[in-house]
RODO-2510 file (C-alpha; in nm, 4 decimals, decimal comma):
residues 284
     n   res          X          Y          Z
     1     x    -0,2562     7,3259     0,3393
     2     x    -0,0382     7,6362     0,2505
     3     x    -0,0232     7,9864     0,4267
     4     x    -0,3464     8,0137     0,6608
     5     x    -0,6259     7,9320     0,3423
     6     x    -0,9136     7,8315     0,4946
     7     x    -0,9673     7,4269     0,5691
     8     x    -1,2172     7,2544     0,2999
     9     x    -1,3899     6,9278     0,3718
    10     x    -1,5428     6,6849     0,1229
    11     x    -1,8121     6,4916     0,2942
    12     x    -1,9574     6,1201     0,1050
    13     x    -2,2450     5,9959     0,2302
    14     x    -2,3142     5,6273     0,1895
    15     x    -2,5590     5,4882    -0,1059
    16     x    -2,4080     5,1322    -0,2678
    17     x    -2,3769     5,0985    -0,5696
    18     x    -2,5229     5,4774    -0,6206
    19     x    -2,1618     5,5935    -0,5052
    20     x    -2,0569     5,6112    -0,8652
    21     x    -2,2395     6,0127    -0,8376
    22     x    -1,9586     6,0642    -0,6154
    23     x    -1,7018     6,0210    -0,8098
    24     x    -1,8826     6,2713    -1,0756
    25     x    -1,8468     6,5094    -0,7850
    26     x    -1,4928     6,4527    -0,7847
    27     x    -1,4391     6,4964    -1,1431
    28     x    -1,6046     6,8307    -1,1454
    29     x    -1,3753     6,9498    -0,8331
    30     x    -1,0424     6,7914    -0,9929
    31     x    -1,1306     7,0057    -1,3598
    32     x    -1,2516     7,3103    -1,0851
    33     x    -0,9273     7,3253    -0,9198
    34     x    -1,1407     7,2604    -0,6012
    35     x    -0,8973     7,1015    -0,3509
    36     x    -0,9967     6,9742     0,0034
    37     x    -0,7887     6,8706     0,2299
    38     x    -1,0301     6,6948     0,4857
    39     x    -1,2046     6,3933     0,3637
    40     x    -1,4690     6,2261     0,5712
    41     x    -1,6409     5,9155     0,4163
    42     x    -1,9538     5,6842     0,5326
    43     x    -2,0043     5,3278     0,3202
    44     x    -1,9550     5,3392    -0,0034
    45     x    -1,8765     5,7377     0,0975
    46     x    -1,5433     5,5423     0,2917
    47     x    -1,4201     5,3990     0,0046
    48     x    -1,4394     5,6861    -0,2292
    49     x    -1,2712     5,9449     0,0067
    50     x    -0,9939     5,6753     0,0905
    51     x    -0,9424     5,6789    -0,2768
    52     x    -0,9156     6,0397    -0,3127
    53     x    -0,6724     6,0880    -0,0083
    54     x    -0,4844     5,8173    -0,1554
    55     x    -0,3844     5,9993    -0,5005
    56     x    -0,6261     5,8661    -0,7204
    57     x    -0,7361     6,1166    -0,9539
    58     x    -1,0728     6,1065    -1,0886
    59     x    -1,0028     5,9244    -1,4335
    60     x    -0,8856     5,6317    -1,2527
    61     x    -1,1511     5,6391    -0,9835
    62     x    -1,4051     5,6422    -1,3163
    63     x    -1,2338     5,3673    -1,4151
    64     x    -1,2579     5,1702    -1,1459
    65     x    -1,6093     5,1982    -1,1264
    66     x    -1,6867     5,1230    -1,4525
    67     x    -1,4698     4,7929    -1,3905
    68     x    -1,7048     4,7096    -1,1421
    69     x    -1,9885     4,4699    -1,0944
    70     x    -2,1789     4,3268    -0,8206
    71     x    -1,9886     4,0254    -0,8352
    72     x    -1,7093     4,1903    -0,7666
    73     x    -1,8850     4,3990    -0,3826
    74     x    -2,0676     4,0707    -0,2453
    75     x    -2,1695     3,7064    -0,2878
    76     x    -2,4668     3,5078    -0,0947
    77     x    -2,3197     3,3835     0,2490
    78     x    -2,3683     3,0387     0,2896
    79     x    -2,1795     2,9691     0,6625
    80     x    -2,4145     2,8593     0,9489
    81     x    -2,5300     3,0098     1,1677
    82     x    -2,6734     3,3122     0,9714
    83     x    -2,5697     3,6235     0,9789
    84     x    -2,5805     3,8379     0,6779
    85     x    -2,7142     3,8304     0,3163
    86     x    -2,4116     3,8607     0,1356
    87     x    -2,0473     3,7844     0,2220
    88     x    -1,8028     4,1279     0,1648
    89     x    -1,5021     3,9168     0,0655
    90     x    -1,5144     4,0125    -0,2997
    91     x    -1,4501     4,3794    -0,1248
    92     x    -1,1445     4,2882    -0,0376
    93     x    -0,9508     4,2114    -0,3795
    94     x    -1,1616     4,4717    -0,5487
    95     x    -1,0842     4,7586    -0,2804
    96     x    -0,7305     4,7218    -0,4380
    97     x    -0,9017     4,8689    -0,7676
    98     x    -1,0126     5,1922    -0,6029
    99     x    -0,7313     5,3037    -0,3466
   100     x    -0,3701     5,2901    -0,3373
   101     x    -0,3187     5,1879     0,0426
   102     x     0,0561     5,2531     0,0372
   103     x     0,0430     5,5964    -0,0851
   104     x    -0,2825     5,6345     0,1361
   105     x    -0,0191     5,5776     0,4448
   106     x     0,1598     5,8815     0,2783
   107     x    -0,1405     6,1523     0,2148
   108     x    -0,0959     6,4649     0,3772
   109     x    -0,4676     6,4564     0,3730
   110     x    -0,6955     6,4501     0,6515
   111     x    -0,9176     6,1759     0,6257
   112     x    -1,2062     6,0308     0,8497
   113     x    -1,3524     5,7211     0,8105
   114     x    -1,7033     5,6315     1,0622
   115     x    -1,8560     5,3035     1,1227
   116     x    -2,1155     5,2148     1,4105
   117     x    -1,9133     5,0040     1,7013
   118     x    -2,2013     4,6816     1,7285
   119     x    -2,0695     4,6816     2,1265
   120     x    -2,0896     5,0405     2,2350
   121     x    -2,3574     5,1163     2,0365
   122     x    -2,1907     5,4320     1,9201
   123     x    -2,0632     5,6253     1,6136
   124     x    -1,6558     5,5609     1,5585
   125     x    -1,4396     5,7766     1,3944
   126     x    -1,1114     5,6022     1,2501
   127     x    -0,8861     5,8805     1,1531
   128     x    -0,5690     5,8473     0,9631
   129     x    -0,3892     6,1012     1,1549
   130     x    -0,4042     5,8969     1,4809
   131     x    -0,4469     5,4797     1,2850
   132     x    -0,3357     5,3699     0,9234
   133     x    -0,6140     5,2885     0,7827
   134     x    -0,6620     4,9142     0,6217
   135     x    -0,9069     4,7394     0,4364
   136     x    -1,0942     4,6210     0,7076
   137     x    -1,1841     5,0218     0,8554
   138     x    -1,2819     5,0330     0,4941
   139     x    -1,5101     4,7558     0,5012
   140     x    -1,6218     4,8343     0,8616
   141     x    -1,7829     5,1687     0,7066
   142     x    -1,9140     4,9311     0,4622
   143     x    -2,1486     4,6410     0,6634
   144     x    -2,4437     4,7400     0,6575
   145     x    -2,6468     4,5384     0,8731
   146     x    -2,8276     4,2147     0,7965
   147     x    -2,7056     4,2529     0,4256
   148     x    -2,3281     4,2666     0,5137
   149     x    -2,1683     4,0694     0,8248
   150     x    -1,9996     4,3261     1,0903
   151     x    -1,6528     4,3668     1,0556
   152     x    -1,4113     4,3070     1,3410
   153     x    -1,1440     4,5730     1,3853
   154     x    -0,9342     4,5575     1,6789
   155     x    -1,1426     4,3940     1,9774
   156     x    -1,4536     4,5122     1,8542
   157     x    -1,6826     4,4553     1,5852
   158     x    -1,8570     4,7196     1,3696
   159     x    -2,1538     4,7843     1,1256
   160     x    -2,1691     5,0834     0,8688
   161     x    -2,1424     5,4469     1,0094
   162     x    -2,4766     5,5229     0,8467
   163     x    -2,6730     5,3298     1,1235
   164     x    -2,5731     5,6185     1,3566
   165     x    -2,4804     5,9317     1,0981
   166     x    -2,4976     5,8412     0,7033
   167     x    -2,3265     6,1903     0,6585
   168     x    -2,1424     6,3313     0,9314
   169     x    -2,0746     6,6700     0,9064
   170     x    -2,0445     6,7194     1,2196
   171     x    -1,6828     6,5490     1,1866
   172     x    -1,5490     6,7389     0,8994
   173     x    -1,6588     7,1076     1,1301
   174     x    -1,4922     6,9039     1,4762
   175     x    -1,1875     6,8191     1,2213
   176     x    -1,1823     7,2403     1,1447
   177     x    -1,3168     7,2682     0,8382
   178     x    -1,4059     7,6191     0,7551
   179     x    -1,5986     7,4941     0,4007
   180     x    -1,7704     7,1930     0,3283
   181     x    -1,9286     7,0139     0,0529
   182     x    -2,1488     6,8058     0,1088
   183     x    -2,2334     6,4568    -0,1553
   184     x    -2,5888     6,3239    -0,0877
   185     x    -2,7081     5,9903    -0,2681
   186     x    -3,0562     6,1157    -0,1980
   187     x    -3,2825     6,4120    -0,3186
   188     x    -3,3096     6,6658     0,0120
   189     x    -3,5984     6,8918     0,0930
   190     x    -3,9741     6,8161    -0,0450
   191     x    -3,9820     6,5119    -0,2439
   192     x    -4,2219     6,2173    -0,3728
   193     x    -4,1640     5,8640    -0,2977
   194     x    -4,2901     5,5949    -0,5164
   195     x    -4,4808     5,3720    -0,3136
   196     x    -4,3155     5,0270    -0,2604
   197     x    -4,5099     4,7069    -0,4513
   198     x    -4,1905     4,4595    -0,2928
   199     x    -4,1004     4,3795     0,0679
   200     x    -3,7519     4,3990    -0,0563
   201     x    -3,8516     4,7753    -0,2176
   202     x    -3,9920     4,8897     0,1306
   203     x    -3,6953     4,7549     0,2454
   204     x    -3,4638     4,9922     0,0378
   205     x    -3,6978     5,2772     0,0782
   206     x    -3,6906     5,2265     0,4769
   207     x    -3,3284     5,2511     0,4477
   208     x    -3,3229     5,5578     0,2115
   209     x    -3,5289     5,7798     0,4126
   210     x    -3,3043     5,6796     0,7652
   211     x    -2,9906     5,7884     0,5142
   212     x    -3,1339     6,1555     0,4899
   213     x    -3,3243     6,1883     0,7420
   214     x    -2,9756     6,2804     0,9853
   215     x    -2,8381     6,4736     0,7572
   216     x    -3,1256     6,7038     0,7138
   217     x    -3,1277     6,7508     1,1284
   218     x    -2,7964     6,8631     1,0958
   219     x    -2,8025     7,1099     0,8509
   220     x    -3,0632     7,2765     0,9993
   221     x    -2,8798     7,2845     1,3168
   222     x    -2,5803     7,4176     1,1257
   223     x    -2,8013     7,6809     0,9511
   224     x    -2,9101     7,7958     1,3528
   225     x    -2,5489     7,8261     1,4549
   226     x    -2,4286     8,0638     1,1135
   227     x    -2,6924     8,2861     1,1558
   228     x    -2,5848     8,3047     1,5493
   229     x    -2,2515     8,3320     1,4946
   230     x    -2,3228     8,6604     1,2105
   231     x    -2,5633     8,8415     1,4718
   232     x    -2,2843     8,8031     1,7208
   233     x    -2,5086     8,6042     1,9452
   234     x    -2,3231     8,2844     1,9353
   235     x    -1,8369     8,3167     2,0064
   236     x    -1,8323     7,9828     2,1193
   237     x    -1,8578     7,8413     1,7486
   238     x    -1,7347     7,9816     1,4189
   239     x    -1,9460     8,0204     1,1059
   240     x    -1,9047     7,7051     0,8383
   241     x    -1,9995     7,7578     0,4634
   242     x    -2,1979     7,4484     0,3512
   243     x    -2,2919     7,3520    -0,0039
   244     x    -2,4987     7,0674    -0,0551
   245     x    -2,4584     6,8750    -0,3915
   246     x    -2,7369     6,5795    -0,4444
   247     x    -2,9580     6,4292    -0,6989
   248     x    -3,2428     6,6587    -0,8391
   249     x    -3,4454     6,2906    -0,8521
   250     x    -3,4460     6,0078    -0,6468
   251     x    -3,2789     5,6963    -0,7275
   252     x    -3,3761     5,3472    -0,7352
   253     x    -3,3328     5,2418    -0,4028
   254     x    -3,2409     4,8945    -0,5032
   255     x    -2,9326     5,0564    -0,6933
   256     x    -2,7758     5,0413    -0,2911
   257     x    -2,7318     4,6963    -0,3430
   258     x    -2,6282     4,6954    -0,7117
   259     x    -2,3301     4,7529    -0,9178
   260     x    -2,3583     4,7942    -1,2837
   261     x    -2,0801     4,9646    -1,5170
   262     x    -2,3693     5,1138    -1,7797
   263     x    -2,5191     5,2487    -1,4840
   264     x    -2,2538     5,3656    -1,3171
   265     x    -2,1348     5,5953    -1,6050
   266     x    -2,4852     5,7589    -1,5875
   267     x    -2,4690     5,8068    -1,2044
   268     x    -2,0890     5,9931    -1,2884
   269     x    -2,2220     6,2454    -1,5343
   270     x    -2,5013     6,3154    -1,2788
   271     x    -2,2443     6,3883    -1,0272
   272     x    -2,0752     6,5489    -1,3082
   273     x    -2,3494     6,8247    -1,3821
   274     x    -2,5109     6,8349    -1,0223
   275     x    -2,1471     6,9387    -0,8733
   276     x    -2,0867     7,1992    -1,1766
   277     x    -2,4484     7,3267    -1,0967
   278     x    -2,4073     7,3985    -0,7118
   279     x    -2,0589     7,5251    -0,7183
   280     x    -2,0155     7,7462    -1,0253
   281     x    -2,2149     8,0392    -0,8729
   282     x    -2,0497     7,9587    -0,5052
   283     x    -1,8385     8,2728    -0,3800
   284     x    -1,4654     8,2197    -0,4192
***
């Protein structure tokens, strides 16, 4: 950050193989001349603003989506006893493909990184100006219960951030930000569900509404707090510019768990437009 310019925060929310909107996001802000300088990341969210804060511009971050399969995310898990659908180890190699981990040890960016600790039973913040981050933090964000095994970090083992807070804003305001923008996976506000014909379809559409459903408490609670802090009823907080960029229609839910290169580059020029839509007409 230069001078005393006020702090901007990128917040990714986590969504599978629906992340590729993200990275439209990202190529609207790069071609805006947006910068942020705090990234925090949930899931697939994670691995995105890892990739950012490690240099990657947003040509090779397209790239590496459209690279990218399911093959390359997850195979069936076949060790005894069960514990997970799908094995992450593919994640591992193809992690490589979206962030540069050495120069990530180097960013002068802030960035934030939550996963759910299975012991404690709480939200965990891994933050790059107190850890490096590695692979497995990455992946941590990443396990998504019963689909993905936990990860074990440390002593303890953990399960994707979204089971406690899919998109935590509240960690990008705590980290100082002054401006955030928000990426959602999900349509917000009044929308209409297709009803589910599949167990595994209720299954994704379970996990879609939990995914918004925190976000949408928070923002409201932010919302109470700026219009406290304007009418001078509220010094013990400081008012926070939000802007909310998400899908004008919901998404297969199924695309969570799927990574396809033809879709992808679809889900990018959404992100494209949606960003360029919000933030044109946003005050400098």
């Amino acid at each position: 950050m230069s001078g005393n310019r006020p702090q901007r925060a990128l917040v990714l929310s986590g969504g599978g193989g629906r992340g590729a909107y993200e990275c439209g996001v990202y190529k609207y802000l790069e071609e805006a001349g947006l910068d942020v300088d705090i990234l925090v990341g949930t899931s697939i969210g994670a691995i995105t603003a890892a990739a950012i804060a490690s240099g990657r511009s947003a040509a090779e971050l397209e790239a590496a989506w459209l690279q990218t399969r399911s093959r390359d995310i997850q195979r069936f898990l076949r060790l005894r006893p069960w514990r997970s659908i799908f094995d992450t180890t593919p994640w591992y190699r193809t992690l490589r493909r979206f962030i540069d981990f050495n120069r990530l040890a180097e960013t002068d960016k802030h960035l934030l990184i939550t996963a759910t600790e299975v012991e404690g039973g709480a939200l965990h913040v891994f933050d790059n100006r107190q850890i490096a981050i590695t692979p497995a933090h990455i992946i941590a964000s990443c396990s998504v219960p019963l689909v993905y095994p936990w990860t074990r970090v440390g002593r303890s083992h953990f399960w994707d951030g979204a089971v406690m807070a899919n998109t935590p804003l509240a960690s990008a305001i705590d980290a100082g930000a002054d401006e955030v923008l928000v990426v959602l996976l999900s349509p917000v506000g009044a929308r209409r569900i297709q009803l589910p014909r599949w167990p595994w379809d209720a299954i994704a559409v379970m996990l879609d509404m939990f995914l918004i459903a925190t976000f949408e408490n928070d923002i409201k609670q932010l919302e109470r707090v700026n219009r406290l802090v304007m009418a001078g009823m509220d010094t013990g907080h400081r008012q926070v510019r939000c802007h909310v960029i998400a899908p004008q229609e919901a998404m297969s839910a199924l695309r969570i768990f799927h990574y396809d290169p033809a879709v992808s580059k679809g889900l990018i020029e959404q992100g494209y437009q949606d960003a360029r839509r919000v933030l044109e007409s946003r005050p400098g």
